[in-house]
C-alpha positions as CSV (number, residue, x, y, z in Angstrom):
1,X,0.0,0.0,0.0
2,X,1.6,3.3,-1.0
3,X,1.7,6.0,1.3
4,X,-1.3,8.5,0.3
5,X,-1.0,11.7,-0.1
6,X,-1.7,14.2,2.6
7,X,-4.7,14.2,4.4
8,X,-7.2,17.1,3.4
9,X,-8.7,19.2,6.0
10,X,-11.6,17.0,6.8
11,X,-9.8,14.3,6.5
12,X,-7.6,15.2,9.3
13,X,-10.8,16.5,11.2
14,X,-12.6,13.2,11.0
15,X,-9.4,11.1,12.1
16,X,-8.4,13.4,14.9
17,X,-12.2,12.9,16.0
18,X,-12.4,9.6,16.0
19,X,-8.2,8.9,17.4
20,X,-10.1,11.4,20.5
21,X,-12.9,9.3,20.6
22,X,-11.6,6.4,21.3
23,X,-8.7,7.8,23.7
24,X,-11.5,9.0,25.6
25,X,-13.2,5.3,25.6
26,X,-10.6,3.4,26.5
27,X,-8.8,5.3,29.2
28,X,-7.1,1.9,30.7
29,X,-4.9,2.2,27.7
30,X,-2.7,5.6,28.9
31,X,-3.7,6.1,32.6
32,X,-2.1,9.6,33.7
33,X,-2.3,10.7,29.2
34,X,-4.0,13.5,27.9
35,X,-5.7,13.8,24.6
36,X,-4.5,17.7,24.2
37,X,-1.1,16.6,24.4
38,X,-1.2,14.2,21.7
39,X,-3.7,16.1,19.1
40,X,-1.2,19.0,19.6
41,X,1.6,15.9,19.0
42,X,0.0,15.0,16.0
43,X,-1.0,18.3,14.3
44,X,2.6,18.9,14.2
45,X,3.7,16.1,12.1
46,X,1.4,15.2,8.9
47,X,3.4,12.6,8.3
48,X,2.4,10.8,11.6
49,X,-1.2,11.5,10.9
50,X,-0.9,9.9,7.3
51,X,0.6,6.6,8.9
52,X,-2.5,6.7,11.5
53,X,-4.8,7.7,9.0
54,X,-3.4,4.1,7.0
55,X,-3.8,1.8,9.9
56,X,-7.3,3.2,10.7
57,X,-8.1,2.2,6.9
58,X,-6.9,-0.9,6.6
59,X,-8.8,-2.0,10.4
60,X,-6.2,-1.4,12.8
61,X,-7.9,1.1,15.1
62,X,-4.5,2.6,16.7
63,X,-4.8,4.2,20.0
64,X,-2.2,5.7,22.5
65,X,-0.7,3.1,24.7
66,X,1.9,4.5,26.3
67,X,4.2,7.3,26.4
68,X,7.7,7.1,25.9
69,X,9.7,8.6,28.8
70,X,13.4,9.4,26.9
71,X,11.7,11.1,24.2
72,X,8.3,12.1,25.3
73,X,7.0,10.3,22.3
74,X,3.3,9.1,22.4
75,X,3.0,5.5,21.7
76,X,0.4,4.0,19.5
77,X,-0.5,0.5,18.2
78,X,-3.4,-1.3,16.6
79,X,-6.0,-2.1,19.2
80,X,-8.5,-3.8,16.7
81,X,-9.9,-6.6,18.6
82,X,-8.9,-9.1,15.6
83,X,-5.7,-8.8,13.2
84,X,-7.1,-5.9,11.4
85,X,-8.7,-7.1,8.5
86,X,-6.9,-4.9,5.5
87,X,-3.7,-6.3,6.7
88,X,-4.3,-9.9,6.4
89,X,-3.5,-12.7,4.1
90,X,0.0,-11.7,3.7
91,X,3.4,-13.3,4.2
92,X,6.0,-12.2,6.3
93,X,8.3,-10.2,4.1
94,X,9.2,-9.8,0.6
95,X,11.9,-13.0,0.6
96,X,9.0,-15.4,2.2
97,X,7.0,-14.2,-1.2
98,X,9.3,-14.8,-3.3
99,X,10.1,-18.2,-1.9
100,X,6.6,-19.3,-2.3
101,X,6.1,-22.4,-4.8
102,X,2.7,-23.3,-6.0
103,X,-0.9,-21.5,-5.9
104,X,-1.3,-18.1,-6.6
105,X,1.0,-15.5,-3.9
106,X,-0.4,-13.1,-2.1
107,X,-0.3,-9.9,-3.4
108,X,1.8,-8.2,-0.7
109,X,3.6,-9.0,2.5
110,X,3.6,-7.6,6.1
111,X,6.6,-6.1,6.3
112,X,6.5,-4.2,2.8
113,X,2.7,-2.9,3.9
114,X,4.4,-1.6,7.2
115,X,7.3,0.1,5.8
116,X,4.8,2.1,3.2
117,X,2.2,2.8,5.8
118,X,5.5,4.7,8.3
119,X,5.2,1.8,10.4
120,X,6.8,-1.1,12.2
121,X,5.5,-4.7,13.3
122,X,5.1,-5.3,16.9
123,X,7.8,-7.1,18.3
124,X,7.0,-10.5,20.5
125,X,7.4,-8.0,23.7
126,X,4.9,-5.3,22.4
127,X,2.4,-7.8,21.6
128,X,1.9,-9.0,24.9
129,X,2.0,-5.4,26.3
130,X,-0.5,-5.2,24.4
131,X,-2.6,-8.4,25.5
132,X,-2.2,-7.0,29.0
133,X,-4.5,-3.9,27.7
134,X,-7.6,-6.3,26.6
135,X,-7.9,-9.8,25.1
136,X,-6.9,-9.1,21.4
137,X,-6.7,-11.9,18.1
138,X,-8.9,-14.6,20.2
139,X,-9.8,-16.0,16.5
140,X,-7.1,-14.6,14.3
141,X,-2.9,-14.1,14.6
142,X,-0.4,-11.0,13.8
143,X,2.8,-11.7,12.3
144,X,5.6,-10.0,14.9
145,X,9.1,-8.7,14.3
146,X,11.5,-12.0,13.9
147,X,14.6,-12.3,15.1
148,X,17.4,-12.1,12.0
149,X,18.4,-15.7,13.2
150,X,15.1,-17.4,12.8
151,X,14.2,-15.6,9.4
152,X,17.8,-16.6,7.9
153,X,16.3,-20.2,8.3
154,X,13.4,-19.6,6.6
155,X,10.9,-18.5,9.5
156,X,8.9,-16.1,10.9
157,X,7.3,-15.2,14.2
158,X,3.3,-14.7,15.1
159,X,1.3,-14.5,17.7
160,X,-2.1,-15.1,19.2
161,X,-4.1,-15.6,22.4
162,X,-6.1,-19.0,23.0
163,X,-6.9,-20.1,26.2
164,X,-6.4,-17.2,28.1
165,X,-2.8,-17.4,27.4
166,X,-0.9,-15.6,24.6
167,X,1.2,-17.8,22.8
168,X,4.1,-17.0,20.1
169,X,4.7,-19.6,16.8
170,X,6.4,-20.2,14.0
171,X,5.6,-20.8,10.4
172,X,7.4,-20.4,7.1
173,X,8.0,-16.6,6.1
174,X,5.9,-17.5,2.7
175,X,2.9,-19.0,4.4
176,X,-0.1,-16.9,4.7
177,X,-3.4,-17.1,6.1
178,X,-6.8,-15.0,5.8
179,X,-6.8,-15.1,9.7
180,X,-3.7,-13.8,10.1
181,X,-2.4,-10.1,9.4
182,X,0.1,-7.8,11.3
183,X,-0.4,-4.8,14.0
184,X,1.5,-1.9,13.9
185,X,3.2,0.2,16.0
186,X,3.6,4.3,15.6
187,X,5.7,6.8,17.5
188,X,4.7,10.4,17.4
């Protein structure tokens, strides 16, 4: 997915609305956060807005988890309760696509999609900050940041919670399900 171009006016107006929204609904998320402080965050870079604007497109729902205490960066990532849905039936990264032998490819892969959308892929540890936030991919996965060692042999890392428990797998970098996509994180 190419990075669009910027947000018009009511664009902006409409995303800022709802990213306020559902700060304000899900105040567990960023205990001791204010919504002024990030809008006034975001209406200073575009370019962060664009990226949010992106993963609230393609399902992702971002929301402010966190704020980072070095660089007083506001932390989001992709609260959907499933894998969000315009991120999924993808493989891991462009290598595990072009690996692939047999039925048709997918037509893009998670890490690619990231990288145009001004994003990265949760890594194993912010996924299960996450899952300590809600219950999150009870019926679907999200491909995670893999370590270089493990995707030099061919794999790739994903996650899920079953169980009550939140568990982290392995598959093939070119495998791809319609149940699993990727969530994002963003740092503004």
């Amino acid at each position: 997915m190419p990075h669009t171009a910027a947000l018009t006016a009511p664009q902006r107006k409409t995303l800022l609305q709802t990213l306020q929204s559902r700060f304000e609904n899900n105040t567990q998320r960023h205990p001791g956060l204010a919504w002024a402080e990030v809008q006034q965050r975001l209406e200073s870079q575009p370019d962060k807005l664009r990226s949010l604007a992106e993963m609230e497109q393609t399902g992702g729902e971002p929301d402010v988890v966190g704020r980072d205490q070095r660089t007083g960066e506001f932390i989001f990532f992709d609260c959907a309760a499933e894998s969000p849905t315009g991120r999924r039936s993808v493989c891991f990264d462009r290598a595990g696509l072009e690996a692939r032998k047999g039925n048709a490819p997918p037509a893009d892969t998670a890490v690619d999609m990231a990288a145009a959308m001004g994003i990265e892929l949760l890594t194993e540890a912010q996924y299960r900050e996450l899952q300590t936030l809600g219950e999150f991919d009870l019926k679907t996965s999200s491909w995670v940041q893999t370590p270089d060692s493990i995707r030099q042999l061919g794999g790739a890392l994903f996650c899920d919670r079953r169980y009550d428990t939140v568990f982290t797998y392995h598959n093939g970098a070119q495998s791809y399900y319609a149940a699993r996509g990727f969530r994002g994180v963003l740092r503004v």
